[in-house]
N, C-alpha and C positions, 0 to 999 in steps of 0.2 A: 510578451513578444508578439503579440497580435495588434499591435495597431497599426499599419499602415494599411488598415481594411478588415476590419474584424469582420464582415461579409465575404471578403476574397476566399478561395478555395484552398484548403488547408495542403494543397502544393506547392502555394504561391506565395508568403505573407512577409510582411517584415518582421523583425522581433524585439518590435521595442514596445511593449504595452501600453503607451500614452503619445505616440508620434516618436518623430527622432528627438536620440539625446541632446542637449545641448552640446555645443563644438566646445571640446577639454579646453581650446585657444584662448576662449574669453574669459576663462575662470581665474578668481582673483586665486593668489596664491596660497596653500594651504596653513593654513592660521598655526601659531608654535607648538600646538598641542595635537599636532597632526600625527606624532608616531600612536596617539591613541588606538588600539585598534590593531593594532601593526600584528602582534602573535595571532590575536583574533584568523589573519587573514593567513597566516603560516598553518596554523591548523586548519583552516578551510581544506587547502591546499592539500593536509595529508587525509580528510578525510575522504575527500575530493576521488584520491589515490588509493586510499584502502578499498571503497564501493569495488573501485573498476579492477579491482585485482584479486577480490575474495567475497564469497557470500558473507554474509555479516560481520562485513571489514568493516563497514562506519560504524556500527553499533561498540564492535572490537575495541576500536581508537577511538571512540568518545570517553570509553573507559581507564585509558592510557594516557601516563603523567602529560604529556603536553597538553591535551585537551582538559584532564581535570585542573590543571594548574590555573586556568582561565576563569575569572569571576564570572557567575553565572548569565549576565548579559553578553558577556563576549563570546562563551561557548555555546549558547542559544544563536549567536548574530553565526560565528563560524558554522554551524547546521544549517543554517536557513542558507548561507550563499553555495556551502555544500552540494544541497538537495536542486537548489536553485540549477546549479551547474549539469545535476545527474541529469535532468530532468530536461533542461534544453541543449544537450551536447551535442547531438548531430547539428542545430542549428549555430550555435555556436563555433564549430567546427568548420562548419560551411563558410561564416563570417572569415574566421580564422585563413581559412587554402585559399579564400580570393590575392588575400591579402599578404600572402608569406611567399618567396616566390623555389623555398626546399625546407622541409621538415626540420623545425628548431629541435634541439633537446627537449625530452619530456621534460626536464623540470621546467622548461622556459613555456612551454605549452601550458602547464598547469598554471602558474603566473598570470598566463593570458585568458586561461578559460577562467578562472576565479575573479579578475578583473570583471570580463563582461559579463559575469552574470552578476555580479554586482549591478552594473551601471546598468544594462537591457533589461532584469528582471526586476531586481530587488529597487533599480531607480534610486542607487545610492549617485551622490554628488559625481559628477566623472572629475573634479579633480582629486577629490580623494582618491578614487579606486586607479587613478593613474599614475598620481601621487608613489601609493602607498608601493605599486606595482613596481615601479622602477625601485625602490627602496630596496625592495626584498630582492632583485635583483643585483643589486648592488652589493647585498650580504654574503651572496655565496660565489666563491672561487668559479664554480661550473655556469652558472648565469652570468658571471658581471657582464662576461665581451658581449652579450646581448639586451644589456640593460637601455641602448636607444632602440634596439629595433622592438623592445617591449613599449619602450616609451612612443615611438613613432605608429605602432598598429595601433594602441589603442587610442592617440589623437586621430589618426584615420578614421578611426569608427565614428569618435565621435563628432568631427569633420562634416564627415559623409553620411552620415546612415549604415544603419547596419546591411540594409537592402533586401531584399525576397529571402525567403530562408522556408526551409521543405517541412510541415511537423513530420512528417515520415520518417524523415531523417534523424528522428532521436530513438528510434526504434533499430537495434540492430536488423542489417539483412535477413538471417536465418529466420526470423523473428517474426517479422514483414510479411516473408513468403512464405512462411505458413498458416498467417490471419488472412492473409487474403487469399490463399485457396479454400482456406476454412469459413470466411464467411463473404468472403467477396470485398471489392477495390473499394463500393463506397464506407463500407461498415472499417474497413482499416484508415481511410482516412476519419472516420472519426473514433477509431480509436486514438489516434495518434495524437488527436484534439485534446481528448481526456485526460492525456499524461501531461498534458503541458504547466499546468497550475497546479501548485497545494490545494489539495479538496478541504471542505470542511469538515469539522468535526460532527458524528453521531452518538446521540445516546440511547443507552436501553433502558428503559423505564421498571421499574419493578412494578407489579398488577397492583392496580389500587393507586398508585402515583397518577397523577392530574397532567398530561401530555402540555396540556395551554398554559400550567403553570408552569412547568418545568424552562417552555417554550419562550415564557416571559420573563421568567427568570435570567435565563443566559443568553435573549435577544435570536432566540431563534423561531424555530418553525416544527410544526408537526409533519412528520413525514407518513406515520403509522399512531392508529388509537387503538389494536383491537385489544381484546379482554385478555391475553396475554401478557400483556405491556407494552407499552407506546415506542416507537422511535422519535426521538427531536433531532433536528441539524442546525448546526452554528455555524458561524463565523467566528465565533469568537478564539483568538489565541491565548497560548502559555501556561502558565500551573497548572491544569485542571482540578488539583486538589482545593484549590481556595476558591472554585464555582461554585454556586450555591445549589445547597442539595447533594454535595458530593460526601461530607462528614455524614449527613444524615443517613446516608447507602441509599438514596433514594433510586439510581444509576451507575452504570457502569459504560466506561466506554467503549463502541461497538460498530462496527459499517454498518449501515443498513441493508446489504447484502446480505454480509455474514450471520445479522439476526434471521435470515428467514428458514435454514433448514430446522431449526430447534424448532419454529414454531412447525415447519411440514410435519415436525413428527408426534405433535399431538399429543402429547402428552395429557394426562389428568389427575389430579390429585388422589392420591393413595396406590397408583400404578408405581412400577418398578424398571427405572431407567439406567441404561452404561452410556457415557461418555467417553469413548475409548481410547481417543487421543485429544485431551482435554485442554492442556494446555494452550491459551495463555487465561482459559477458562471461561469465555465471554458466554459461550454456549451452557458450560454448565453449570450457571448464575442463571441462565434462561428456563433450564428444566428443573433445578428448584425451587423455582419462584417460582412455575407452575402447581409445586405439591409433590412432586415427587419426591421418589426413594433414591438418589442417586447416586451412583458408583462411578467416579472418574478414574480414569486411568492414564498415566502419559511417564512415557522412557527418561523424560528430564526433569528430577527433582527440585534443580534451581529454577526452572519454569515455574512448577507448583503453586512457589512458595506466592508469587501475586496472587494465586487462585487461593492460596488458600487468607489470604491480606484479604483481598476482593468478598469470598465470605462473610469473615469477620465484620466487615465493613458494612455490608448489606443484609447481616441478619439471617442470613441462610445459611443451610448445611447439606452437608457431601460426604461423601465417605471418598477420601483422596489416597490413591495409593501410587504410587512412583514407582512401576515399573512397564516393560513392553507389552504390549497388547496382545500381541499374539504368546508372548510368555506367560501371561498370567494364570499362574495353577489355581484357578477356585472353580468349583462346578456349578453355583448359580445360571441360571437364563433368566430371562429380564423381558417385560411386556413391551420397553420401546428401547433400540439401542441405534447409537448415531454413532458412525464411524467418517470424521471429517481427517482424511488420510493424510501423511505429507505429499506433498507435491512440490512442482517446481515452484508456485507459487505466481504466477502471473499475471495471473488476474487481480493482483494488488500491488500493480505497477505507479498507480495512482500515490497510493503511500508510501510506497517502495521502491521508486525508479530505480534503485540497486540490481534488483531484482532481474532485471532485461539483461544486466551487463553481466552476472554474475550465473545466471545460468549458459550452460551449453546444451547441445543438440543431445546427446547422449544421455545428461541426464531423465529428457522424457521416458526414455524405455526405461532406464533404472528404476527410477521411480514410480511405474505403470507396473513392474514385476512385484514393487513392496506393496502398492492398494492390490495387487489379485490375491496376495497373502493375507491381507488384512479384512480385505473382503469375505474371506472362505473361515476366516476364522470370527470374524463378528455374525456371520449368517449361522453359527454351532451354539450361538448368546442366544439368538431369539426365540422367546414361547411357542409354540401350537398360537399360532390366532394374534399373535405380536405382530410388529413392524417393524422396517430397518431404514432409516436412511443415511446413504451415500452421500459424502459432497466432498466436494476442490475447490479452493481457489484458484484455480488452474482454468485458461483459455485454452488449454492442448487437449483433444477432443481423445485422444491415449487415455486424458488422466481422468474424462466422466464419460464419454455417448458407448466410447467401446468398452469399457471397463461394464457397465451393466448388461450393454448386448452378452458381452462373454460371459458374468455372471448369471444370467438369467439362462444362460443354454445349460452349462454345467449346474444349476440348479432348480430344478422343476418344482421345487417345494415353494417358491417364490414368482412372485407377478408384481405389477409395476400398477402401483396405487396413484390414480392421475392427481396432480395438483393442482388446487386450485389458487394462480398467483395474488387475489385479492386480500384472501384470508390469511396469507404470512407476509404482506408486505412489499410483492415483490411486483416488479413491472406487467400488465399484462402481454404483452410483447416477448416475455423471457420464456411463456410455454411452448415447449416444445410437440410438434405429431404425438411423439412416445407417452407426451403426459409429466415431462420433467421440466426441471427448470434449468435456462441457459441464461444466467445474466450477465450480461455487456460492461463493460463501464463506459460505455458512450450512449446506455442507457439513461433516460432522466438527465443528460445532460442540460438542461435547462435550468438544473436546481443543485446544480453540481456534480450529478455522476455515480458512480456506486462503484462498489469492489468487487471483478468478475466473479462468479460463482456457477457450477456444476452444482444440481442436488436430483437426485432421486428418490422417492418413497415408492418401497419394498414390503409388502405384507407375506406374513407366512402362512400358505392356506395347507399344509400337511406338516 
């Protein structure tokens, strides 16, 4: 969606990523095998609709007959123009209100956002996606009386041009205004940059694994070598099980963000580690591949169960136990314990663009009252002379800067161990005065970007 000037100012751009579409006018007509496709784009539509209406609604309805019903390229194709749609809705949207002149029915709306993010993003043919558009309106009683004015906006577009389109605009308001009080106008406009593309893939290396190899293997790049384990980044899409090195558990996959609090917290072979809220386990594959004793812990046993796949897979071992963290009756303490809390999750809006739409305002303080619980109770886990670290995926400054200010008042047995971002991976740019890490994901944008991340490392000096 950025080619009418991939230099212009991310308030300003058009949203077609290679110039304007070609005009639907001149397209020869859809060859006989054209309803191909067709459910593909009806499931788009509902997962389109689950995102914006529930937290892990698309994950929900990928799982649900009409989506498994779909051969595995149609239900990969319905994801991608999905994600495609979450991802540039405001701009889309924007194309959309030039162009409508009173708010269609939602289902004739969804029709049309699924359309254009076909033909703007994904650069599918615009007779198909115009084609296919009017079809499906045709099928249903509640759309048909709209099926030319579907038909007529989307030759419009592609007539015309999509025209200037805002990235800001695919950021909810509440959203907006609190990135940019929080880090200021130019840093949200390049947040807004970040969300706009599928980022690519990262992997975490097990120690002893050859980064260049791995790197050359799946046509990527090294991100991170140190003696912990390598990060790689791809491009590459789809199975990830049949990449190579993935049977052998050489890797696991991982943000390059998200690898760096395992490594803040240092771990060393024959110390004694908790993972507290473990799941989906990325982290703790990271602290026993260092050597450690590890004890995971997480409320969701159907989580688990990848972590404990993931294991098997790589050779490593955990002691996995499925339940609440703060529940857990055993009296162990532990020389390093990592408590990566729930949160709203935001700062992995890049993989998640759900994520923006599916949170609300309210939720930050809910979930700001469950890490002070979780915090008070992972800081009762640590040795005389251990450490702790804190992290979020969270941009909401609720869910890391004040969560340890508070922590540290109400706990004087702890101090804030500075970190150094070279040594796990992470931007230098992300250190924060205090000594912690604040990562962007309009960070490294030149190499694709990373998944927000809050960490702090906590020692315990009594």
């Amino acid at each position: 969606m950025n080619g009418g000037g991939r230099n212009s100012d991310a308030r300003g751009r058009r949203i077609a990523t290679k110039g304007r579409p070609r005009p639907a006018s001149t397209q020869a007509a859809a060859p006989s095998q054209d309803d191909i496709g067709v459910e593909a784009r009806v499931v788009a539509g509902l997962l389109l609709n689950a995102a914006l209406e529930r937290r892990n609604g698309l994950d929900e309805a990928l799982s649900q007959p009409p989506a498994r019903a779909l051969a595995p390229v149609d239900r990969a194709f319905a994801r991608a123009v999905a994600m495609a749609a979450l991802r540039r809705l405001g701009e889309i949207d924007q194309i959309l209100d030039r162009r409508l002149d009173r708010a269609p029915p939602e289902a004739v709306r969804t029709l049309l956002r699924i359309a254009l993010a076909q033909t703007l993003v994904l650069e599918t043919p615009a007779f198909a996606a115009v084609s296919t558009a009017v079809k499906l309106a045709e099928r249903d009683p509640k759309t048909r009386p709209y099926k030319n004015l579907v038909n007529a906006v989307l030759r419009g577009v592609g007539r015309d041009g999509p025209g200037l389109t805002t990235a800001e605009s695919n950021l909810p308001d509440w959203i907006a205004a609190r990135w940019k009080a929080a880090y200021g106008e130019a840093t949200l406009a390049a947040l807004a940059l970040a969300g706009r593309d599928e980022p690519p893939t990262d992997l975490s290396l097990k120690p002893g694994v050859d980064p260049a190899a791995v790197a050359e293997a799946v046509e990527g790049e090294t991100l991170y070598s140190g003696g912990t384990g390598g990060t790689v980044r791809t491009g590459r899409r789809g199975d990830v099980a049949t990449w190579p090195g993935f049977e052998d558990g050489d890797w696991w996959v991982q943000d390059a963000a998200a690898a760096a609090p395992a490594r803040l917290l240092d771990v060393k072979a024959g110390e004694t580690a908790l993972d507290m809220c473990a799941a989906p386990g990325g982290k703790t594959l990271q602290l026993a591949a260092a050597g450690a004793a590890v004890v995971a812990l997480d409320r969701s046993a159907p989580r688990l169960k990848r972590l404990a796949q993931n294991l098997e897979r790589t050779g490593l071992t955990a002691e996995v136990i499925a339940v609440p963290a703060e529940d857990w009756d055993d009296p162990r303490t532990f020389d390093a314990v990592l408590l990566d809390a729930p949160c709203t999750a935001t700062g992995t809006f890049r993989r998640n663009p759900e994520v923006l739409r599916a949170t609300r305002p309210a939720d930050v303080a809910k979930l700001a009252d469950v890490q002070h619980r979780l915090l008070d109770a992972a800081a009762q886990r640590v040795k005389p002379g251990g450490r702790l670290v804190y992290c979020t995926c969270s941009l909401e400054r609720e869910e890391g800067e004040t969560q340890v200010i508070a922590f540290l008042r109400r706990n004087p047995a702890f101090r804030t161990a500075p970190a150094d971002p070279a040594a796990v991976g992470a931007p230098p740019e992300a250190l924060t005065p205090e000594g912690w890490l604040r990562i962007l994901p309009s960070m490294r944008a030149e190499r694709g970007g990373l998944d927000g991340f809050f960490a702090a490392k906590l020692e315990r000096i009594g």
